[in-house]
N, C-alpha and C positions, 0 to 999 in steps of 0.2 A: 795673683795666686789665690787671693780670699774675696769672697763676698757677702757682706751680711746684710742681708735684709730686716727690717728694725721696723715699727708700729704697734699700735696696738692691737685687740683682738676685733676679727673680724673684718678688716681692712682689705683683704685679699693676698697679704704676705706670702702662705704659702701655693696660692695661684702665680704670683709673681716668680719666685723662686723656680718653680717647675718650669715654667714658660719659659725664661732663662737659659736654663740646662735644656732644655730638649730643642733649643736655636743654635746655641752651639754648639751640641753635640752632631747635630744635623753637618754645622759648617767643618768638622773636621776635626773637633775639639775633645779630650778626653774628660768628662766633667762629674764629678761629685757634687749630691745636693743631699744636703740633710736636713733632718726634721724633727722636733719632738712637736709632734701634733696630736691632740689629743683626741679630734673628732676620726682623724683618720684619712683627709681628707686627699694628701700627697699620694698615700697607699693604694686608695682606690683611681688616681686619677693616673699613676703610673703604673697599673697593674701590679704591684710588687707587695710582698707579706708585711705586716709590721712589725717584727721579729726581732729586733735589733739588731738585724747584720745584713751587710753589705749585697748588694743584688744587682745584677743587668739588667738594665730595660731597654725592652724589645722596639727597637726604632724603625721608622722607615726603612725597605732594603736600600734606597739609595744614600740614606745615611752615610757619613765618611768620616764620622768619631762616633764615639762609646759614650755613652752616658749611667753612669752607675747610683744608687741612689741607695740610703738607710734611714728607715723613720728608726730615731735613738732610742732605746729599751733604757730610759732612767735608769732603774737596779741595777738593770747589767754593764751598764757602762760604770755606776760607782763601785762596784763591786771588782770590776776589773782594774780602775785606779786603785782600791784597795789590793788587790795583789801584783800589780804594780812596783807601789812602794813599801809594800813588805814582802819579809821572807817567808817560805815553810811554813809552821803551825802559827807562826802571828798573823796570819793574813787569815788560817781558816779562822782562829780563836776569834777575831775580829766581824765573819763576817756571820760565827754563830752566834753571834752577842746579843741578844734579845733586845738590848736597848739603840743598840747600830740599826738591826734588821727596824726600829721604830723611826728613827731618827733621819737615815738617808734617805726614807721616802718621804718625809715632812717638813726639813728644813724649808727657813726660808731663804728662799735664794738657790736651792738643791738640784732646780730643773736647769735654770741658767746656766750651772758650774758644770754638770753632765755636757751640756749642749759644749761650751768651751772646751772641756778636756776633748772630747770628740772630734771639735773642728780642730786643737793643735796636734792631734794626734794623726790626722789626714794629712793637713798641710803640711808636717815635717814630715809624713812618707817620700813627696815629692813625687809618687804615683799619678797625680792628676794635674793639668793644664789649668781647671781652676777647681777650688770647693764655693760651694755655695749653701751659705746658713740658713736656715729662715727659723730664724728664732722663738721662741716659746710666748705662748699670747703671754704679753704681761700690759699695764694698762701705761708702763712709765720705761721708757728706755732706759734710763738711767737706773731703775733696778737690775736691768741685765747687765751692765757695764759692770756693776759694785758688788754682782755676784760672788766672783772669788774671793774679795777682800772678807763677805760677810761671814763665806766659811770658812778661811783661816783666822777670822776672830773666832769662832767657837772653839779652834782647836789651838787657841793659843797657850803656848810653854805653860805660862803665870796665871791660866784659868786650869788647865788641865792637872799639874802638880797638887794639887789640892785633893785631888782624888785617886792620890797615884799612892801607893806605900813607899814611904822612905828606903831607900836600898842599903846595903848593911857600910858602907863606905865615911869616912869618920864625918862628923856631922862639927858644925863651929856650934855656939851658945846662940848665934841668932837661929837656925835652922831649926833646933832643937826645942824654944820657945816656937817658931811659928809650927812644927811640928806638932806642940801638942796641942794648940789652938784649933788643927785642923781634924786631931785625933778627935776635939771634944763635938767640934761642927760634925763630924760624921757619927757619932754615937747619938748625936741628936736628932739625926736626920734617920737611923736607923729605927729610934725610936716610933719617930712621926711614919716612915715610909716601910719600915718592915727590912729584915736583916737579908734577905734575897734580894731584893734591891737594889744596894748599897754594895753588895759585893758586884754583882752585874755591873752597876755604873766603875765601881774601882775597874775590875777588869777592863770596861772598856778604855779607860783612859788608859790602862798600859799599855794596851795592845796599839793604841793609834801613836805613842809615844813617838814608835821608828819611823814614823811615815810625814811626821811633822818637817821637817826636812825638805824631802820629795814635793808635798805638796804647797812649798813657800818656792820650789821650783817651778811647780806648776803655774803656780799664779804668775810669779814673774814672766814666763815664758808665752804665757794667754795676754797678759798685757801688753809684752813686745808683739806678740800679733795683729792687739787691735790696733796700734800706732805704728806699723810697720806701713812703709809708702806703697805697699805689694796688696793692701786691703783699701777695701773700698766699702760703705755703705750704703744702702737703698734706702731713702724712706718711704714707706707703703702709706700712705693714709685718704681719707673721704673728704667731701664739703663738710662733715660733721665737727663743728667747731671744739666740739669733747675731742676726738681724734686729733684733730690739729695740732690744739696744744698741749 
């Protein structure tokens, strides 16, 4: 059902990838191949926009399967996990956040977790015979595997609560001391960084509060994909011993 192709940059990953998709789609096969490619390269080798959404490419007439193809729109794919797993005004509030609209395009690890959410969101359509990944240049695979883990540490409970406002609900004596340890951290930080700020960063930690949740699903669910016996890996790489290993 899955296939990821994995190397680092410049190895021919997403020539592989294409090459793949367009053999069995040839033999009858219905196939999705995704991208976050930066140069563009899939775009222009398959005729199709790099738009972030979903497209037919035009095959041989004697073709006897479909081949569908999306180079991933980073933003847009996080932005749609963002409304995802929120509701109504938390999902806009979130996604006009000043410090979000900085953040989802800089994390590290942010291209990988797009490219993941993307591939399980295909493979559980159930739409296509196979998806095919070709993953984000990175120089270490194992940055792309520990992707998700990297961004549910940033949004964790125990780092987020700190910049959250206590809600009016009865508080014990520990809550109440760490409460105002954190009341005194962020007057300090208002000072150093300026009081817009500070409100900005609060807001965002509320708004990402409801999606913490969702997105400890996500990861789970990306993980069971890549160790699920229905995926497979390619490794891409050169005689270049940098590459190799």
């Amino acid at each position: 059902k899955t296939l990821i192709c994995i190397g680092s940059g410049g190895v021919g990953k997403t020539t592989m990838a294409a090459s793949i998709g367009v053999g069995l789609a040839h033999s009858g096969k219905k196939i999705l191949v995704l991208t976050i490619d930066p140069s563009l390269r899939l775009a222009q080798a398959l005729g199709i926009k790099p738009d972030g959404e979903l497209q037919r490419v035009q095959l041989n007439p004697n073709a006897h399967g479909e081949l569908w193809s999306c180079i991933i729109d980073h933003q847009k794919t996080f932005d749609w996990f963002v409304r995802q797993a929120s509701v109504g005004a938390e999902a806009e509030n979130l996604l006009q956040n000043k410090l979000y609209k900085q953040l989802s395009g800089r994390l590290s690890g942010s291209q990988e977790f797009t490219s993941l959410i993307s591939l399980y969101r295909f493979v559980s359509s159930n739409e296509y015979d196979l998806v095919i990944l070709d993953t984000p240049p990175s120089q270490h695979t194992w940055n792309f595997l520990q992707a998700p883990e990297k961004i549910s540490a940033l949004f964790n409970e125990g780092v987020a609560s700190w910049f959250r406002q206590v809600g009016p609900e009865k508080k014990t004596v520990l809550k109440k001391i760490l409460n105002l340890g954190t009341t005194q951290v962020l007057r300090a930080l208002e000072i150093l960084t300026g009081a817009h700020f500070m409100k900005e960063l609060s807001a965002f930690f509320v708004a990402v509060q409801n999606w913490q949740g969702p997105l400890e699903t996500y990861i789970m669910n990306c993980h069971r994909l890549l160790i699920s016996a229905q995926t497979e890996f390619i490794l891409i790489t050169s005689l270049d011993p940098s590459h190799i290993t």
